[in-house]
C-alpha positions in Angstrom: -30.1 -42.1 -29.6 -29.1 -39.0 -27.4 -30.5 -36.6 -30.5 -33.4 -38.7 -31.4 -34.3 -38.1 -27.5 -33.8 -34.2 -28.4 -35.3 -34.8 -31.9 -38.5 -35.8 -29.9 -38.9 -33.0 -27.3 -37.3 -35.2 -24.1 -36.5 -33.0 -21.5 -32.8 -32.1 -21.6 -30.7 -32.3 -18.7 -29.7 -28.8 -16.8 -27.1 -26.4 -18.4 -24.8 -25.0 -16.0 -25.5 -21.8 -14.2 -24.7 -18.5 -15.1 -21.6 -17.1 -13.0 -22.3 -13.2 -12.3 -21.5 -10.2 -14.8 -19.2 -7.6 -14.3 -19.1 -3.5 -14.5 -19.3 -2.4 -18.2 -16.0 -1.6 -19.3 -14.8 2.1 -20.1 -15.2 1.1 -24.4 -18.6 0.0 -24.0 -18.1 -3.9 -23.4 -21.8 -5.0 -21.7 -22.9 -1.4 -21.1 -25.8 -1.0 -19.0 -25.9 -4.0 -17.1 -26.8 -2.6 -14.1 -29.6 -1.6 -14.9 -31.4 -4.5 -16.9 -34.3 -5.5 -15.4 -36.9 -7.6 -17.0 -40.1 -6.4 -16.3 -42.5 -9.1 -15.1 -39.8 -11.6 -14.4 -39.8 -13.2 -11.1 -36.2 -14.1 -11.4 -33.0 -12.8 -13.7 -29.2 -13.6 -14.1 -27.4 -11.0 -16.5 -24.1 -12.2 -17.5 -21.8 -10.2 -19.3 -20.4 -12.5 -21.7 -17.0 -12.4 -24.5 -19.1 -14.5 -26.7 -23.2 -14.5 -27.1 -23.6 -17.2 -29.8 -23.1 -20.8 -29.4 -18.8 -20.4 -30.3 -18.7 -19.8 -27.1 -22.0 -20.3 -25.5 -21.4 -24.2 -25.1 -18.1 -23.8 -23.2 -19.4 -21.0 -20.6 -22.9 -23.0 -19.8 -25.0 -20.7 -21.6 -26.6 -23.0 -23.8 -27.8 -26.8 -23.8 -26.8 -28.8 -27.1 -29.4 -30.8 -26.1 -32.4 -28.4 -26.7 -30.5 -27.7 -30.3 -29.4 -31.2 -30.9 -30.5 -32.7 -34.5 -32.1 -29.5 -35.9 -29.4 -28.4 -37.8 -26.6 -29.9 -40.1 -23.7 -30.5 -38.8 -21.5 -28.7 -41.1 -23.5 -25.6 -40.9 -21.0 -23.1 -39.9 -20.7 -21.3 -36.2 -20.0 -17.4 -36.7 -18.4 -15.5 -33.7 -17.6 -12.8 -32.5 -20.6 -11.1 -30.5 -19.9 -10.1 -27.2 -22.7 -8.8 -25.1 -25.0 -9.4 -21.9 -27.0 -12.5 -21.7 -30.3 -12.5 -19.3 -31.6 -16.0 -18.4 -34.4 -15.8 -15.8 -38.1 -17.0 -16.0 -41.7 -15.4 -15.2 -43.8 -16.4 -12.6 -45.5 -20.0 -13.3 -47.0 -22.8 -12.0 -45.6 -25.6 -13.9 -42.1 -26.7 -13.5 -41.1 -28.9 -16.4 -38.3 -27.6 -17.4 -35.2 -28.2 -15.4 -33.1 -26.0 -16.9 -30.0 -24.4 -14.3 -31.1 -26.5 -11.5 -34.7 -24.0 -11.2 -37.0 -27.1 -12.0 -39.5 -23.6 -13.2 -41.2 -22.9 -16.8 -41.3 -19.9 -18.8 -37.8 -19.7 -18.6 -36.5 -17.5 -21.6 -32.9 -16.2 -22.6 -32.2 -12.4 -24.1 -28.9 -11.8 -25.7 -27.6 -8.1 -25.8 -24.9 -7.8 -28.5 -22.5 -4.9 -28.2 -22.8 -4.4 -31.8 -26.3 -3.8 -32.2 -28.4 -3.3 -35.3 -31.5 -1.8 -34.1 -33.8 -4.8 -34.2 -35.1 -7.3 -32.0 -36.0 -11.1 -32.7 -38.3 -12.9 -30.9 -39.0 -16.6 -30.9 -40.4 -19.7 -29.4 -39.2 -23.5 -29.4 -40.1 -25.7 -31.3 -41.7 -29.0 -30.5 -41.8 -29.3 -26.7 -38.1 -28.1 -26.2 -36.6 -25.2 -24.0 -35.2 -21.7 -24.3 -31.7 -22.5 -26.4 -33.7 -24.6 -28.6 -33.4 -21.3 -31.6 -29.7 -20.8 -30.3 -27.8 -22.7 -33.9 -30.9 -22.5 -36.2 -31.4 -18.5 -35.5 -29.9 -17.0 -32.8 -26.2 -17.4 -33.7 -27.1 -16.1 -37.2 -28.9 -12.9 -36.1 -26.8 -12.3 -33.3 -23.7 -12.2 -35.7 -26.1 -9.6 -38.1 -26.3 -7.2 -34.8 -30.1 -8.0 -33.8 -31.2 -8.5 -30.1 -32.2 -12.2 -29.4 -34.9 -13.1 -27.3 -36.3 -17.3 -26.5 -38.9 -18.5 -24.6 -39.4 -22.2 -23.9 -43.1 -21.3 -24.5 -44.5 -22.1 -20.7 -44.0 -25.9 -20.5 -41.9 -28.3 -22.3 -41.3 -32.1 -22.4 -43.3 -35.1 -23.7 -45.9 -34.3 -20.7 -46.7 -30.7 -21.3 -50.1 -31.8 -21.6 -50.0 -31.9 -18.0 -50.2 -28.2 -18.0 -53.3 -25.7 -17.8 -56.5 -26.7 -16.2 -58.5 -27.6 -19.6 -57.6 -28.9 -23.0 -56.1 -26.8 -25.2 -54.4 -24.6 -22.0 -51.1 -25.9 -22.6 -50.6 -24.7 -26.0 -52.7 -21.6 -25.8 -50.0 -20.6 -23.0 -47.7 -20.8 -25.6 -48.7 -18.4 -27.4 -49.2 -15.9 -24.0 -45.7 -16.1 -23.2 -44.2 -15.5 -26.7 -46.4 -12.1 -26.4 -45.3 -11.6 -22.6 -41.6 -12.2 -24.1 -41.9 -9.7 -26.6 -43.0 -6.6 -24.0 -40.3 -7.7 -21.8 -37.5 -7.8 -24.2 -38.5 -4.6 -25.9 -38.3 -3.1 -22.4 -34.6 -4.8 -21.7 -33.4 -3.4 -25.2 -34.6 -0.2 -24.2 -32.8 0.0 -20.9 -29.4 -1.5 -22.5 -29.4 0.7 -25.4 -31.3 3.9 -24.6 -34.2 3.6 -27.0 -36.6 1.0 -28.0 -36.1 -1.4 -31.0 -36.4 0.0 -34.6 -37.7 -3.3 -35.7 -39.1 -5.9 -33.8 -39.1 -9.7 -36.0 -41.0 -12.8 -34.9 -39.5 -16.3 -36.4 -39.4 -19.7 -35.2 -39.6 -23.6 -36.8 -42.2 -25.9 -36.3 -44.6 -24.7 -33.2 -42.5 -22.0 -33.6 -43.4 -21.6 -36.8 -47.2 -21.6 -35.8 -46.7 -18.8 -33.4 -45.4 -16.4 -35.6 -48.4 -17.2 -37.5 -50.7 -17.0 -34.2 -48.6 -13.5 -33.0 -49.0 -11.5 -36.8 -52.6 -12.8 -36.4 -53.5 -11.8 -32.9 -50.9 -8.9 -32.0 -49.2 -7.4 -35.1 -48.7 -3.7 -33.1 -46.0 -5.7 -31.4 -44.1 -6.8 -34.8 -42.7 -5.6 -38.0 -43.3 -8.9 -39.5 -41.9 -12.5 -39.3 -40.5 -15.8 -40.7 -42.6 -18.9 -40.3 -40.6 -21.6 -41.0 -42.6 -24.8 -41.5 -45.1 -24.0 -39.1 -48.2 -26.5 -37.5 -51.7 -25.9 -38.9 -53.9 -25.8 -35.6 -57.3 -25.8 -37.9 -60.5 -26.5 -35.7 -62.1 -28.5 -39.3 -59.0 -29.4 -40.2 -56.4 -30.4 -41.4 -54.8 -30.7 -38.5 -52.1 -33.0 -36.5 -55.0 -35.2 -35.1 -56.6 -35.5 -38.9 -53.0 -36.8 -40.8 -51.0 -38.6 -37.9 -53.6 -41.4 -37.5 -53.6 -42.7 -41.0 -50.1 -43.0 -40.9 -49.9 -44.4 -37.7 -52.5 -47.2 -39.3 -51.1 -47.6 -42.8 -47.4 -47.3 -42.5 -46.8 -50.6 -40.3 -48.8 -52.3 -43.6 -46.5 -50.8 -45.9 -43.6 -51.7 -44.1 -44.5 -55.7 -44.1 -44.5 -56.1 -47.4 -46.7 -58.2 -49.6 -50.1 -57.5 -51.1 -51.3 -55.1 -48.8 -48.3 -52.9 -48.9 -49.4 -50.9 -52.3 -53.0 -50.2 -50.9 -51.2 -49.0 -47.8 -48.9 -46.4 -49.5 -51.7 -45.1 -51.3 -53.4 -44.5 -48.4 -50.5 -42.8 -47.1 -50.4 -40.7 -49.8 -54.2 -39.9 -49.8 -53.3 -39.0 -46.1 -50.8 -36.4 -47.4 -47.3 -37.9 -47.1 -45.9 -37.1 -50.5 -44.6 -39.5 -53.4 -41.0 -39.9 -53.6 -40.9 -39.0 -49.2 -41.0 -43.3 -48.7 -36.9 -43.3 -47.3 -38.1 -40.7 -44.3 -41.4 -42.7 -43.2 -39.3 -45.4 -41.3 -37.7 -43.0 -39.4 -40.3 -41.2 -38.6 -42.5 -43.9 -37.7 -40.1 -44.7 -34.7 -39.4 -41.4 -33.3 -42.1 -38.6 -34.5 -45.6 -39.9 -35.5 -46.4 -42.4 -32.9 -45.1 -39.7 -30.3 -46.6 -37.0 -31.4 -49.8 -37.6 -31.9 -50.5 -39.6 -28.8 -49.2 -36.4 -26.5 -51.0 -33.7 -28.7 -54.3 -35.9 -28.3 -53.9 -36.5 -24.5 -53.8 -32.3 -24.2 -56.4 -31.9 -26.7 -58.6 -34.7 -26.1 -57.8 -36.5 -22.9 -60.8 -38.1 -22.6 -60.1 -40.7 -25.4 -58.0 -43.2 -23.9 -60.2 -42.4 -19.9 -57.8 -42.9 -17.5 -54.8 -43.6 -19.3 -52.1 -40.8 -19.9 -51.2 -40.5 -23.3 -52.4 -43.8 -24.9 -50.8 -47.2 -25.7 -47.0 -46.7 -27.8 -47.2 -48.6 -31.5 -50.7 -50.3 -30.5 -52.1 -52.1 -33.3 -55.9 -50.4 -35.3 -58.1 -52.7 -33.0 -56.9 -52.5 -29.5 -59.5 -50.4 -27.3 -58.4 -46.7 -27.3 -55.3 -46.7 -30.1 -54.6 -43.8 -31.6 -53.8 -45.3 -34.7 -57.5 -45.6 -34.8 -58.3 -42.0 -33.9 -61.1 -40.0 -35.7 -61.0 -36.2 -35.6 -64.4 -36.1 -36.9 -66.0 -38.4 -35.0 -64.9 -36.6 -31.4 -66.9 -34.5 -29.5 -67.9 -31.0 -29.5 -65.9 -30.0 -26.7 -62.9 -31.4 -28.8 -63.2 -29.3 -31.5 -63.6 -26.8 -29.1 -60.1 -27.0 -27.3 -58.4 -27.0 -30.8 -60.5 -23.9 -31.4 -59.1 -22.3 -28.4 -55.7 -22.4 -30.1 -57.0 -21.8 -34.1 -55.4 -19.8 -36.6 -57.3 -17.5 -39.1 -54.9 -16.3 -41.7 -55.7 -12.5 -41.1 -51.9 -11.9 -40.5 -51.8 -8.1 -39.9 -48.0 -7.8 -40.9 -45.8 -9.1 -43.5 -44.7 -12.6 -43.2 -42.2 -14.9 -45.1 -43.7 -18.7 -45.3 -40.9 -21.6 -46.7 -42.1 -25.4 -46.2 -40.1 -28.6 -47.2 -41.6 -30.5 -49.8 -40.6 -33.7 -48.3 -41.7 -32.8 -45.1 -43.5 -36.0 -43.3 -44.5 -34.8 -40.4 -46.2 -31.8 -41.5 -47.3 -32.6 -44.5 -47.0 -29.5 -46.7 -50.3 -29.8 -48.9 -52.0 -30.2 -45.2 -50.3 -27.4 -43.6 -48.8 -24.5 -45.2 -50.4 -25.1 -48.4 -53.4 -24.7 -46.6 -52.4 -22.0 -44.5 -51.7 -19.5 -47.6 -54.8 -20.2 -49.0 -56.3 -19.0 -45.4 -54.4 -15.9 -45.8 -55.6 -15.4 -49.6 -59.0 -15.9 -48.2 -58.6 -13.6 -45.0 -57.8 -10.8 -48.0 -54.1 -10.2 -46.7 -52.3 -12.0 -49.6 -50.3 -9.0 -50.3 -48.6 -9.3 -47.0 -47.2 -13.2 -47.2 -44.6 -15.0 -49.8 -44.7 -18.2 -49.5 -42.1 -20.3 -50.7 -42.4 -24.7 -51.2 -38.7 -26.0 -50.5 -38.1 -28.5 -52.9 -36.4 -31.3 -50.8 -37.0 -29.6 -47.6 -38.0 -32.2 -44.5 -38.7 -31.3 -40.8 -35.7 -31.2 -39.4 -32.8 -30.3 -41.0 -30.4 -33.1 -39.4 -31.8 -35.2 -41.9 -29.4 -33.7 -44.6 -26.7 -35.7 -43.3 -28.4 -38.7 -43.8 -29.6 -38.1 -47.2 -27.1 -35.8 -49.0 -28.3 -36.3 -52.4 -32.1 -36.6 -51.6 -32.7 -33.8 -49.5 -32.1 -29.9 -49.0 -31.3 -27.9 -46.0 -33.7 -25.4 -44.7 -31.6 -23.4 -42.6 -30.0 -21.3 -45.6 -33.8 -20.7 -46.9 -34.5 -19.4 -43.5 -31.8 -16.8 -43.9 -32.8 -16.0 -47.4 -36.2 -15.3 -46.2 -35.1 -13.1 -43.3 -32.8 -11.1 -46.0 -35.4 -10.5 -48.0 -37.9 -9.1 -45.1 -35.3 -7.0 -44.0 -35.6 -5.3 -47.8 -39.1 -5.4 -47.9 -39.6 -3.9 -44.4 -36.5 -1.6 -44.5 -37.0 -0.3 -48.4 -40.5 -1.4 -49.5 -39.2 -4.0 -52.3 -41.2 -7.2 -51.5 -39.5 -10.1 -51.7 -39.4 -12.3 -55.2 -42.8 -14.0 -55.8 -43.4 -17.4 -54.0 -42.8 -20.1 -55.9 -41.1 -23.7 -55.5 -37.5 -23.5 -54.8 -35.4 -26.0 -56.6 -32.5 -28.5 -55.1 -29.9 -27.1 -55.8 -28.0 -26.9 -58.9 -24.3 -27.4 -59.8 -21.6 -25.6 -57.6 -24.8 -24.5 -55.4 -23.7 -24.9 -51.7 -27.1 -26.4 -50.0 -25.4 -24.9 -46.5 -24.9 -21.9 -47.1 -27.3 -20.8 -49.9 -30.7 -20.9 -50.7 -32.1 -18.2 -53.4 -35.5 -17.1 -53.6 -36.0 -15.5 -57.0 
């Protein structure tokens, strides 16, 4: 239950406090930390550290496993072996949802400084509505060991009542995507000061929402980015699709389907007319009890709080019928102003850099033919499909946890995230775009899902 509570964005509890870094030592050991200084933030704790990713991360208080928790299998390999200075701080904000360190203050972020450096920067934000180290096993530990400067925000607010953020509808997640920009300046600056010059390469990745601000950042500020890795990213559409279009007949169908009896068949077909693939039945339960229900009533409540009056984020599980239930929700039905907020936060698909797409197949709570199916079609549209590859993860589901449960039915993503970064790095570094997209297959015999994932 403790990662279904993480799977689902609940707060985590506060990771221990970072204990004060030391001089650099005379072989270069954390060089420069004396004069880091993060411009914009209103509070900052270098550390030097013997180990940056999550080896040794979890021991020294420098992570939460709880932001991280159920994202990734759990026999995906922990490199080491990347000492460096680690910054934790946060900007100045209103909002205090995240609890992290005892500082009860949001947009906190973390920036990792290996020793060994590469040259390049990546910047990311959480996904779903989780902190800072939410990135730290999925990405960070993996770029960090490649040499590459690391650098997390937990987007501005987090927790099942972000929605409680910003004055209108909409502000909450727009701030999102202002603190993933404000992120970027301020680690290119820290990079700077640590190593002397400025990033040769500055990457934007993320899963999930954090998927959807790569999109949003190549979109809105590509002079900041080389390019990026969008990894399963949410559709904010103001016609749709969007969350608020595909969550509600689920919501209404799935508890039909699930009884039994006559109804049931009618029910999965409206499921599937909804977008929840064929053959994707054995995740619905599952996500029925900890993502659907969940999500759709806190994303309406920021988006359109005015459907349920009074009431903070709707009834949990209420049945199609009962005044103001979401399973009952009509996207195209609400007002102006509705459409509105969601516009606030819109993607276009005029990506100015390259970008690397991969979606699950399986995935059920962004259902890939009404997200990133859609989105590369936006992009083709926009006139900038020579910059995006797009690749359809056959067996691919939202969160990667899911592996362990379903060995033989499902395919990590994690290795296809890594694939996809490679292959940027080529296309960026020698001008040799990455294979064509296509749908990547399970994987065949002797493949090892957790560690490979080949695009061609």
């Amino acid at each position: 239950m403790a990662t279904v509570a993480a799977l689902v964005g609940i707060a985590a509890a506060p990771a221990a406090a970072g204990h004060p870094g030391g001089a650099a030592t005379a072989d270069g050991h954390c060089a420069g930390l004396s004069r880091l200084k993060v411009p914009g933030a209103e509070l900052q704790l270098p550390t030097c550290l013997d180990e940056l990713t999550t080896a040794g991360t979890v021991a020294s208080g420098h992570t939460d496993r709880a932001d991280w928790a159920g994202l990734t299998p759990a026999g995906l390999g922990v490199p080491s072996g990347v000492p460096g200075i680690q910054i934790d701080g946060y900007f100045p904000d209103s909002s205090t949802g995240n609890t992290h360190h005892g500082w009860n203050h949001d947009s906190q972020f973390v920036i990792r400084l290996p020793d060994h450096w590469n040259g390049g920067l990546v910047v990311t934000g959480s996904p779903g509505v989780r902190a800072q180290y939410a990135n730290d096993r999925a990405i960070g530990d993996w770029v960090l060991a490649r040499g590459y400067a690391f650098a997390a925000t937990d987007k501005g607010n987090t927790g099942t009542t972000f929605y409680r953020d910003g004055r209108a509808p909409g502000d909450a997640i727009a701030e999102w995507n202002t603190r993933v920009t404000q992120l970027n300046r301020a680690a290119r600056a820290a990079v700077a000061q640590r190593y002397l010059r400025p990033p040769s390469r500055t990457l934007a990745t993320g899963m999930s929402n954090g998927g959807y601000l790569v999109r949003w950042q190549l979109e809105n500020h590509p002079e900041l980015y080389d390019g990026g890795v969008d990894w399963e990213g949410t559709l904010w559409r103001e016609q749709g699709p969007n969350l608020l279009t595909f969550l509600p007949p689920a919501l209404a169908a799935y508890p039909r389907y699930a009884a039994g009896g006559p109804g049931a068949d009618q029910a999965r077909q409206e499921m599937t007319a909804a977008g929840y693939p064929a053959g994707s039945e054995f995740l619905w339960a599952f996500h029925h009890q900890y993502y659907w229900d969940l999500t759709q009533r806190i994303y309406r409540e920021e988006l359109d709080p005015g459907y349920d009056g009074r009431q903070e984020a709707g009834t949990p599980f209420c049945t199609p019928g009962t005044p103001a239930c979401d399973a009952d929700y009509d996207y195209g039905l609400r007002p102006r102003s509705v459409h509105d907020a969601v516009s606030k936060i819109a993607l276009t698909g005029r990506i100015g850099k390259p970008l690397v797409t991969l979606h699950g197949t399986l995935d059920v709570l962004l259902p890939i033919s009404r997200d990133s199916d859609v989105y590369a079609r936006m992009v083709a549209d926009a006139g900038r499909g020579r910059l995006l590859r797009y690749y359809r993860i056959e067996g691919g589901t939202h969160v990667d946890s899911l592996f362990d449960a379903f060995p033989d039915r499902l395919r990590p993503l994690v290795p296809c995230h890594r694939s996809a970064l490679t292959a940027l790095e080529t296309w960026l570094g020698r001008g040799v775009p990455p294979p064509p997209g296509r749908t990547v297959p399970l994987p065949g015999p002797g493949e090892d899902p957790l560690t490979s994932c080949p695009l061609a």
